[in-house]
PyMOL Python script that loads the backbone (N, CA, C, O; Angstrom):
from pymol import cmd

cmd.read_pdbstr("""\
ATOM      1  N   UNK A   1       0.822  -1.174   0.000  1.00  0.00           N
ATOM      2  CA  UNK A   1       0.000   0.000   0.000  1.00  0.00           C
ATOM      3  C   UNK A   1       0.873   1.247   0.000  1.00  0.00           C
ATOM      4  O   UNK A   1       1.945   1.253   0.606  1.00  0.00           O
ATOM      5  N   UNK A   2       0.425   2.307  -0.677  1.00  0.00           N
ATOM      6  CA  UNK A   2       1.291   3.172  -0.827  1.00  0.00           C
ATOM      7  C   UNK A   2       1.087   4.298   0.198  1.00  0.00           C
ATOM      8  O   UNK A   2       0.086   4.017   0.857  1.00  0.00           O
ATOM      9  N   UNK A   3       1.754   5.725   0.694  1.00  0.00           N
ATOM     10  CA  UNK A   3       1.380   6.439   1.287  1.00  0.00           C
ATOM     11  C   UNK A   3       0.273   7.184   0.863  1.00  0.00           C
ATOM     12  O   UNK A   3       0.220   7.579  -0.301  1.00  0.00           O
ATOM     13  N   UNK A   4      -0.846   7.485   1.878  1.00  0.00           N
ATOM     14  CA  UNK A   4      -2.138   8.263   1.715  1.00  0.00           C
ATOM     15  C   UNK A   4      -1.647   9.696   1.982  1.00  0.00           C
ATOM     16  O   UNK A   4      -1.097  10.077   3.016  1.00  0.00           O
ATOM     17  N   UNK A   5      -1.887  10.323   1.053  1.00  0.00           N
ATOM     18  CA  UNK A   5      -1.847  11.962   1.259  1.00  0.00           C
ATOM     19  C   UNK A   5      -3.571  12.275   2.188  1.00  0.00           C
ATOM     20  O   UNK A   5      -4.576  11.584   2.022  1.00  0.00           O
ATOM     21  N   UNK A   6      -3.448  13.514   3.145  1.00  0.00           N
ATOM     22  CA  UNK A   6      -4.357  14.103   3.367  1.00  0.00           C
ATOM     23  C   UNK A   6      -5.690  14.260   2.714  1.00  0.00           C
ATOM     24  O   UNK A   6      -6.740  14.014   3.307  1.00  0.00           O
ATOM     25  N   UNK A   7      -5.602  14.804   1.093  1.00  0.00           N
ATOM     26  CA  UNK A   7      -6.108  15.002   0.016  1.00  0.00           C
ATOM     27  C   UNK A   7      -6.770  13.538  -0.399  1.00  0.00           C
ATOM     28  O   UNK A   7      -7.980  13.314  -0.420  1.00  0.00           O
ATOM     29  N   UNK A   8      -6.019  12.857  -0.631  1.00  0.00           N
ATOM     30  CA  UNK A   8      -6.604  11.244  -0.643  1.00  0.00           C
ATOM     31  C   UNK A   8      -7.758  10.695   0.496  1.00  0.00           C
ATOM     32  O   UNK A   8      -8.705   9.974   0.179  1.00  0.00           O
ATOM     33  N   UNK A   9      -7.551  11.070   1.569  1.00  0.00           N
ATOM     34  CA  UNK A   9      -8.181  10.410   2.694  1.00  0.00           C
ATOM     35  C   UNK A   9      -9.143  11.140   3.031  1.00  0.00           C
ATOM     36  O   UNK A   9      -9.992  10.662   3.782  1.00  0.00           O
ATOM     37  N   UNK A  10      -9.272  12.596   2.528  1.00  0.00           N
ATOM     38  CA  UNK A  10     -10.662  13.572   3.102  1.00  0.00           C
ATOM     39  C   UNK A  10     -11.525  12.918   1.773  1.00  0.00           C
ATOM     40  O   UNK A  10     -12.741  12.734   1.738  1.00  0.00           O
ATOM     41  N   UNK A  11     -10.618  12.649   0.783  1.00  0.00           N
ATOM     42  CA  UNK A  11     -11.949  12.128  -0.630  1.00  0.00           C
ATOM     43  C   UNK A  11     -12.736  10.651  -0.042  1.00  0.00           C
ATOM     44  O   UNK A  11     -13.951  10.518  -0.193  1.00  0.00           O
ATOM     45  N   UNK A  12     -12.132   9.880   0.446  1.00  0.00           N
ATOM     46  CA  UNK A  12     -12.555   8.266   1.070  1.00  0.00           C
ATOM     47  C   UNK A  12     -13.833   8.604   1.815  1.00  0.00           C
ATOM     48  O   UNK A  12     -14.010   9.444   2.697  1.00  0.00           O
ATOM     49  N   UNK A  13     -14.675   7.758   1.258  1.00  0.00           N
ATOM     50  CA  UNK A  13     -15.949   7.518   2.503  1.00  0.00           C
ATOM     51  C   UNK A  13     -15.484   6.923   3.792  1.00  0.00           C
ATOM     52  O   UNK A  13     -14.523   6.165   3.919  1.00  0.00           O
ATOM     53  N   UNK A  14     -16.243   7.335   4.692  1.00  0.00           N
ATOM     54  CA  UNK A  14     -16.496   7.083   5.760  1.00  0.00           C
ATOM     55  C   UNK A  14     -15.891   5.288   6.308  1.00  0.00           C
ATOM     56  O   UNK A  14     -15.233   4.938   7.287  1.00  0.00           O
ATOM     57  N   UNK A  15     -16.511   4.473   5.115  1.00  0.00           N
ATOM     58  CA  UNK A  15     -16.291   3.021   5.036  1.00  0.00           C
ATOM     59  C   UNK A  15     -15.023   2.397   4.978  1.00  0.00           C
ATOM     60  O   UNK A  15     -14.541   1.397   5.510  1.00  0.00           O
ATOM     61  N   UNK A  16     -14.632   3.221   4.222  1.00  0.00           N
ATOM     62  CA  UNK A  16     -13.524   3.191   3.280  1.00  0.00           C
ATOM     63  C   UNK A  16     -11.848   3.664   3.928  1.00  0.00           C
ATOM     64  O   UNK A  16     -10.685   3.327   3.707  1.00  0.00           O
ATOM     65  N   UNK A  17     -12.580   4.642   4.839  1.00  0.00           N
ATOM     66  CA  UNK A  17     -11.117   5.081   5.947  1.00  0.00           C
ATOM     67  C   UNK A  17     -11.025   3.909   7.017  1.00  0.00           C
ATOM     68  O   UNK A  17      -9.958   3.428   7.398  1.00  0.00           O
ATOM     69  N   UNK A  18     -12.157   3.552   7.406  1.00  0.00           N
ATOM     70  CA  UNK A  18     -12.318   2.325   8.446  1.00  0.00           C
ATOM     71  C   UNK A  18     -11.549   0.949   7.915  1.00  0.00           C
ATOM     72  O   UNK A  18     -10.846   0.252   8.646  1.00  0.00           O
ATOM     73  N   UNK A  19     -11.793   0.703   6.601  1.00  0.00           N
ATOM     74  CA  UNK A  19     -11.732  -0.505   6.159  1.00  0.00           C
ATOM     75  C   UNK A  19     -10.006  -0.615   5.993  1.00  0.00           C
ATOM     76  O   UNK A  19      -9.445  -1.711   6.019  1.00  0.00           O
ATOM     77  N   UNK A  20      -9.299   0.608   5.830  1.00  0.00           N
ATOM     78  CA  UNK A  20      -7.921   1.107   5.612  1.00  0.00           C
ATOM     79  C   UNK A  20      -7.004   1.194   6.763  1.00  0.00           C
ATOM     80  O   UNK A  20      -5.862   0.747   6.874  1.00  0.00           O
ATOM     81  N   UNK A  21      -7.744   1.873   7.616  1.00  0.00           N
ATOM     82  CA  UNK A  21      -7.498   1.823   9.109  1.00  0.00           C
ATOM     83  C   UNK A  21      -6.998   0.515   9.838  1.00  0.00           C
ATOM     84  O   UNK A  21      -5.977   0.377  10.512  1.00  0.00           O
ATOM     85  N   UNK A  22      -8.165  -0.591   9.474  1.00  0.00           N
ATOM     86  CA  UNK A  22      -8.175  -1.450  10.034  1.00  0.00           C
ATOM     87  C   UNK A  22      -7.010  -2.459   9.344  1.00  0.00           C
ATOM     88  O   UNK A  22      -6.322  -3.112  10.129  1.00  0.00           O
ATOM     89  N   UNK A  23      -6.741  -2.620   7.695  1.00  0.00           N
ATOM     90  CA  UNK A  23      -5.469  -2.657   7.487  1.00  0.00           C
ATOM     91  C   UNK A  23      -4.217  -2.335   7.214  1.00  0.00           C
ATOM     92  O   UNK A  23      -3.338  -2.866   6.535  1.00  0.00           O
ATOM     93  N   UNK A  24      -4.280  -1.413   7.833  1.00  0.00           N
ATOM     94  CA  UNK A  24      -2.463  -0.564   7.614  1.00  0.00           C
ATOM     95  C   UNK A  24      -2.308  -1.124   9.349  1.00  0.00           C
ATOM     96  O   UNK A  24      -1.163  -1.397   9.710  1.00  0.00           O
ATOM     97  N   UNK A  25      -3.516  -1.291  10.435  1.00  0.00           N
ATOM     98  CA  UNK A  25      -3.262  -1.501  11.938  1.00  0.00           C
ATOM     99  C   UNK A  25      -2.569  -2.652  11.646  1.00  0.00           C
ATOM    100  O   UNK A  25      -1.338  -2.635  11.648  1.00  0.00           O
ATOM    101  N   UNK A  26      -3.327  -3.866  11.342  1.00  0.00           N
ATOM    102  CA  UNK A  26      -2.675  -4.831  11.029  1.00  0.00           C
ATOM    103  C   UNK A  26      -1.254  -5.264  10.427  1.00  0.00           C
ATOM    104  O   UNK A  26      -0.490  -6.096  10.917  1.00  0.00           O
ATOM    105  N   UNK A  27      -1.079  -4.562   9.328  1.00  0.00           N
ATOM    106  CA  UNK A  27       0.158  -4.573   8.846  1.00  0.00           C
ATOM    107  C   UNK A  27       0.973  -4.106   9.598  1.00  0.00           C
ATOM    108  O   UNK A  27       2.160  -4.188   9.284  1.00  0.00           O
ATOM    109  N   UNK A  28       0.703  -3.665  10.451  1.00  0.00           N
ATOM    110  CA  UNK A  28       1.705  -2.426  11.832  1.00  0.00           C
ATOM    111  C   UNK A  28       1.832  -3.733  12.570  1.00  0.00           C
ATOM    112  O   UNK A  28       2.823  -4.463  12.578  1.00  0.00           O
ATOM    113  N   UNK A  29       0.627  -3.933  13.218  1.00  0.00           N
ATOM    114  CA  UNK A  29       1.097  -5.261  14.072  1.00  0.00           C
ATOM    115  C   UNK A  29       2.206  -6.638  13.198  1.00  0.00           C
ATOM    116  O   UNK A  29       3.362  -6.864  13.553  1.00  0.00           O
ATOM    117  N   UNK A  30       1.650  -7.218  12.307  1.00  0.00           N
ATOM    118  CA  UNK A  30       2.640  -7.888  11.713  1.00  0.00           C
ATOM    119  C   UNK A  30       3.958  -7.322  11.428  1.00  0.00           C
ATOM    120  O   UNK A  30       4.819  -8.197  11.509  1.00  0.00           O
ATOM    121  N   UNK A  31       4.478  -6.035  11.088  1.00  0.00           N
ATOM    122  CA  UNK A  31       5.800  -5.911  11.103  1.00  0.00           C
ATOM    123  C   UNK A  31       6.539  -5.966  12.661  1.00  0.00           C
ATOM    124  O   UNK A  31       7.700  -6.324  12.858  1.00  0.00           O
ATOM    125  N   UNK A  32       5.604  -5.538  13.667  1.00  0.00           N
ATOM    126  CA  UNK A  32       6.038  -5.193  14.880  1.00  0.00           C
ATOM    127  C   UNK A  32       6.444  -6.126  15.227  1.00  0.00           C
ATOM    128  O   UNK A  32       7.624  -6.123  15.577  1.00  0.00           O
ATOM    129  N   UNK A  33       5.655  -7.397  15.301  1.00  0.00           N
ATOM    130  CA  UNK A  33       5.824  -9.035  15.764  1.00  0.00           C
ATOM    131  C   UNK A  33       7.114  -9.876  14.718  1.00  0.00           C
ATOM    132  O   UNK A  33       7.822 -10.856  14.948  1.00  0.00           O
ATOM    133  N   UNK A  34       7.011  -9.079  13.671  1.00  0.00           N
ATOM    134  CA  UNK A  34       8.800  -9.911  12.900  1.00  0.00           C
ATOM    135  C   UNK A  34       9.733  -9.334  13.480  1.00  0.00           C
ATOM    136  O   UNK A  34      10.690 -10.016  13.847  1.00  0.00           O
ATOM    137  N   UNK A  35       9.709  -7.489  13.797  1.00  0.00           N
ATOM    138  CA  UNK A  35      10.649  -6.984  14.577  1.00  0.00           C
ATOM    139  C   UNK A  35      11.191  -7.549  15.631  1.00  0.00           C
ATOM    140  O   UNK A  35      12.401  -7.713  15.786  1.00  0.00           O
ATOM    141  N   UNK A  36      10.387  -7.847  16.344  1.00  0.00           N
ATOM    142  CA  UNK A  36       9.958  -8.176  18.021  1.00  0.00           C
ATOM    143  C   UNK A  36      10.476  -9.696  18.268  1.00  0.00           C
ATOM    144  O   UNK A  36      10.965 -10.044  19.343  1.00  0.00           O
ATOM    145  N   UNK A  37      10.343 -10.412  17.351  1.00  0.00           N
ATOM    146  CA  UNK A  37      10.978 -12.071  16.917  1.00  0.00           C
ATOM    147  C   UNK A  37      12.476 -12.171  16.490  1.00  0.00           C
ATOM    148  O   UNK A  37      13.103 -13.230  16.505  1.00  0.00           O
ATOM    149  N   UNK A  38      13.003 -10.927  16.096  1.00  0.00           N
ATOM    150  CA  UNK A  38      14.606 -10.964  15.952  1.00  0.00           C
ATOM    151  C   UNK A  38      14.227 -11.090  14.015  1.00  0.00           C
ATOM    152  O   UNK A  38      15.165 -11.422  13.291  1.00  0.00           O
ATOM    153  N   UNK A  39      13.404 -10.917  13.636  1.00  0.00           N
ATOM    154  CA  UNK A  39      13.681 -11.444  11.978  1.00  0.00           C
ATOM    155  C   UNK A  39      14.088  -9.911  11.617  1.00  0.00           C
ATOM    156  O   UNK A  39      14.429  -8.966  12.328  1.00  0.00           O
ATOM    157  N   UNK A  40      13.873 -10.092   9.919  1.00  0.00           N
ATOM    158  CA  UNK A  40      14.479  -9.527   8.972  1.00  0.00           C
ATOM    159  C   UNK A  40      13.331  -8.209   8.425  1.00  0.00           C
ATOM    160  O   UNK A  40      12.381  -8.712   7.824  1.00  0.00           O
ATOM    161  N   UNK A  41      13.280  -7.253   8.483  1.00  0.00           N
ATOM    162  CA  UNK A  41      12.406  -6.302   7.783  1.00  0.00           C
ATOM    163  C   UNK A  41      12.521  -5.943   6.512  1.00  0.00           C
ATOM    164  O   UNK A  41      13.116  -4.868   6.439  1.00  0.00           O
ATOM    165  N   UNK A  42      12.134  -6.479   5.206  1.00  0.00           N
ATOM    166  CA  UNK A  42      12.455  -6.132   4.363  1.00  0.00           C
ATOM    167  C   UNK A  42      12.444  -4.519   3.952  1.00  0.00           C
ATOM    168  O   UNK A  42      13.270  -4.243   3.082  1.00  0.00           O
ATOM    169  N   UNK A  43      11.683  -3.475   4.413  1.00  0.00           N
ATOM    170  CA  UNK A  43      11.884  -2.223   4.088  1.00  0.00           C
ATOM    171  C   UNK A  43      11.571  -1.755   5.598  1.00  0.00           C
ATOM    172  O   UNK A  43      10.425  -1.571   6.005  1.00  0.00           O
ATOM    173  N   UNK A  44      12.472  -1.623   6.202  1.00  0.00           N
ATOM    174  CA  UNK A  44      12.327  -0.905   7.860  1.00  0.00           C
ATOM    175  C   UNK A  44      11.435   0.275   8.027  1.00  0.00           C
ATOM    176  O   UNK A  44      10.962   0.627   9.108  1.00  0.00           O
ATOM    177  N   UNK A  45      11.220   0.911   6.781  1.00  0.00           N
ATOM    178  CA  UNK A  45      10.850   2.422   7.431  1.00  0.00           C
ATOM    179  C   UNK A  45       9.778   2.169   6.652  1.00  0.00           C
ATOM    180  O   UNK A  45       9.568   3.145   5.933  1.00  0.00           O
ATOM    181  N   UNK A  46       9.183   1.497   6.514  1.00  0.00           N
ATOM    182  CA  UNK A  46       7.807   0.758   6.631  1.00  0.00           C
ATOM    183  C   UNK A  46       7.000   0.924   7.717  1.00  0.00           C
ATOM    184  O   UNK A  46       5.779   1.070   7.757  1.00  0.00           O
ATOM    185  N   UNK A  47       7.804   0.887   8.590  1.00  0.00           N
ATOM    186  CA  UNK A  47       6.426   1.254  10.330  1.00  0.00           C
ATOM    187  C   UNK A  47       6.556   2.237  10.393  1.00  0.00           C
ATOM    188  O   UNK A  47       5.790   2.757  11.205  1.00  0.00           O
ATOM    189  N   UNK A  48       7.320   3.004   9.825  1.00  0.00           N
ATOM    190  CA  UNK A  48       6.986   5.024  10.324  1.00  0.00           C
ATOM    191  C   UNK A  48       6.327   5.578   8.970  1.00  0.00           C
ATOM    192  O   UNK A  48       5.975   6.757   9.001  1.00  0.00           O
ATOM    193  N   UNK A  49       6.164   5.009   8.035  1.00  0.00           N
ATOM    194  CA  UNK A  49       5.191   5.226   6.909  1.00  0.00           C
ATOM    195  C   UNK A  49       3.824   4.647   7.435  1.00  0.00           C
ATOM    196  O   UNK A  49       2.875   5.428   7.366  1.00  0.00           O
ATOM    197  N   UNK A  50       3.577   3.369   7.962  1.00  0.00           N
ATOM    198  CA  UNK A  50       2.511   3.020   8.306  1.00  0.00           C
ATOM    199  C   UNK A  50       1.707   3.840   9.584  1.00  0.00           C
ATOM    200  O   UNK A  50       0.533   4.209   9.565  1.00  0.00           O
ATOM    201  N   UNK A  51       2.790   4.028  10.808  1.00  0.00           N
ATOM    202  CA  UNK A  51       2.114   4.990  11.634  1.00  0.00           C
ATOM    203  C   UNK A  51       2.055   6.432  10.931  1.00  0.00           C
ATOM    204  O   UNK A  51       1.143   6.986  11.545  1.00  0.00           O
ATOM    205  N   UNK A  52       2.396   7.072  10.255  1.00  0.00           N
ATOM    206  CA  UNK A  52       1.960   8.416   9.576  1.00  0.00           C
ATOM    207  C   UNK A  52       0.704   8.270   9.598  1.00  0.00           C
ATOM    208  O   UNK A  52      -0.060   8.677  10.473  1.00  0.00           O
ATOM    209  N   UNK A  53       0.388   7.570   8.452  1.00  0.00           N
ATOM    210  CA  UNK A  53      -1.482   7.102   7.301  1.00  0.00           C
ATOM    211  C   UNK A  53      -1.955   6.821   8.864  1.00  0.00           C
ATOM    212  O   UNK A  53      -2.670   7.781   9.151  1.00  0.00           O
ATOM    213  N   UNK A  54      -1.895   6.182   9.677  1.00  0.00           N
ATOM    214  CA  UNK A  54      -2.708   5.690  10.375  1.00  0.00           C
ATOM    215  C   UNK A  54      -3.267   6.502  11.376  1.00  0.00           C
ATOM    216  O   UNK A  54      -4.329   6.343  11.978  1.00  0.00           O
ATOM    217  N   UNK A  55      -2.033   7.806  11.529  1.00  0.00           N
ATOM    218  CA  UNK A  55      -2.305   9.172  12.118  1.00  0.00           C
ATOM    219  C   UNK A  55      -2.891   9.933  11.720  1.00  0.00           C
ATOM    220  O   UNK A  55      -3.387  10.705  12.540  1.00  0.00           O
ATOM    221  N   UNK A  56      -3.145  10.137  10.403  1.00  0.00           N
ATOM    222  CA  UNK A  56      -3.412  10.966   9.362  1.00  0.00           C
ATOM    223  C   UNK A  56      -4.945  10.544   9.150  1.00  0.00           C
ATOM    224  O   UNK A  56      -5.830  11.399   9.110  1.00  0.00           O
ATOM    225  N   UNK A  57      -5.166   9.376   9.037  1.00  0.00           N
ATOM    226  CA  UNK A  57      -6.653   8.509   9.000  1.00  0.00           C
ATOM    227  C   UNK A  57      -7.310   8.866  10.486  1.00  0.00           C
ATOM    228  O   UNK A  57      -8.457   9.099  10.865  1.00  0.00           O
ATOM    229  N   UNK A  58      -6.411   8.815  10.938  1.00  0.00           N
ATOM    230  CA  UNK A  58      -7.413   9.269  12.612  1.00  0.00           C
ATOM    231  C   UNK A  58      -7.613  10.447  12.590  1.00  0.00           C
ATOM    232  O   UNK A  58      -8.555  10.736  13.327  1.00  0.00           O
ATOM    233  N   UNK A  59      -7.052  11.528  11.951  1.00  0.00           N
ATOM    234  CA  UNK A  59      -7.116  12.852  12.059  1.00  0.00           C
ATOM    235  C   UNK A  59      -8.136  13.654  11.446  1.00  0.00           C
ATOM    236  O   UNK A  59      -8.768  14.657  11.775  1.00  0.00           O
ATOM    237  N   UNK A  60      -8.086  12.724  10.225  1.00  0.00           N
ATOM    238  CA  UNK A  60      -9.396  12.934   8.885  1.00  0.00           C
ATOM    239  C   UNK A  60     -10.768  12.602   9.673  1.00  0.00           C
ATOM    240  O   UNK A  60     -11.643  13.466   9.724  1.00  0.00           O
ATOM    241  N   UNK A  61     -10.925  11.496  10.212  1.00  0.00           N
ATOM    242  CA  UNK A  61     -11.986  10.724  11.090  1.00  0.00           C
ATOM    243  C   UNK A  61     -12.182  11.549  12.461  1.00  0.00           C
ATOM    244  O   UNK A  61     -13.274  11.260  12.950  1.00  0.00           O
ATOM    245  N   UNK A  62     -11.434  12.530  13.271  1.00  0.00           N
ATOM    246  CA  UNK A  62     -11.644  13.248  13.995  1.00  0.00           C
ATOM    247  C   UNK A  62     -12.485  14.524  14.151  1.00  0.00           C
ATOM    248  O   UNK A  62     -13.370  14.982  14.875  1.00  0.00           O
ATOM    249  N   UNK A  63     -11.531  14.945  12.790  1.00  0.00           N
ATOM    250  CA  UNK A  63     -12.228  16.166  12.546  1.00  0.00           C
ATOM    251  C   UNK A  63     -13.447  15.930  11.825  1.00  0.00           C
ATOM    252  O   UNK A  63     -13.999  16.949  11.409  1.00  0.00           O
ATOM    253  N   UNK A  64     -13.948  14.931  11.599  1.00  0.00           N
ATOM    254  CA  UNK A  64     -15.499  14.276  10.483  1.00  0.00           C
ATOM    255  C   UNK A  64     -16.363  14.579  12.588  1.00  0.00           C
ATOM    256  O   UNK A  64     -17.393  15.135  12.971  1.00  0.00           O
ATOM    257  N   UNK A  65     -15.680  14.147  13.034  1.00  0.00           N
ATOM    258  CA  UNK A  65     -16.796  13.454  14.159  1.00  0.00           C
ATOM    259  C   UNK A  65     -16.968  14.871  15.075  1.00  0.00           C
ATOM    260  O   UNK A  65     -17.818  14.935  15.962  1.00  0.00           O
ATOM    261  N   UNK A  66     -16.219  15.803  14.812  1.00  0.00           N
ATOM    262  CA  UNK A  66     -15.719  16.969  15.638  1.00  0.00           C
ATOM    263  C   UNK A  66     -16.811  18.244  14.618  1.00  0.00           C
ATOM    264  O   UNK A  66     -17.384  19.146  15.230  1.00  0.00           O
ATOM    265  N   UNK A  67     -16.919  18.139  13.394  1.00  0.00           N
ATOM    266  CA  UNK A  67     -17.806  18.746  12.586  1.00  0.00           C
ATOM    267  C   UNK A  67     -16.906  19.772  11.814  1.00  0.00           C
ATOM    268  O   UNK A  67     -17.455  20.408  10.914  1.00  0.00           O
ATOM    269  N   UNK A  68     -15.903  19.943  12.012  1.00  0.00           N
ATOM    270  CA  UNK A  68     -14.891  20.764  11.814  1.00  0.00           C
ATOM    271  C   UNK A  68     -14.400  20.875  10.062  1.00  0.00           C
ATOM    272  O   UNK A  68     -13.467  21.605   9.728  1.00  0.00           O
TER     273      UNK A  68
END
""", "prot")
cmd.dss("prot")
cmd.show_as("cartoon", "prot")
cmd.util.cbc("prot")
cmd.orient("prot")
């Protein structure tokens, strides 16, 4: 998955940030647990790309629920 710009993620329905959310979390957890096991990361800076979007998705979804 590639990085979500801002611009990208205010266009996503409602469904659609959730459904994204829920796998970039995942993919966070699976790199964390190869980290965490002593293995090999094929692209390391993979989890600070993944926590960005996943910050960025909460932020979009905040300000939706905030009215803002």
């Amino acid at each position: 998955m590639a990085i979500l710009r801002m611009s990208q993620i205010r266009e996503m329905s409602p469904e659609e940030r959730d459904r994204r959310l829920d796998e970039m979390k995942t993919e966070l957890s699976k790199l964390r647990t190869m980290i965490s096991a002593g293995g090999s990361v094929e692209n390391p800076g993979r989890v600070k790309e993944l926590r960005k979007t996943i910050a960025r998705l909460k932020t979009v979804m905040r300000e939706e629920e905030l009215g803002a």
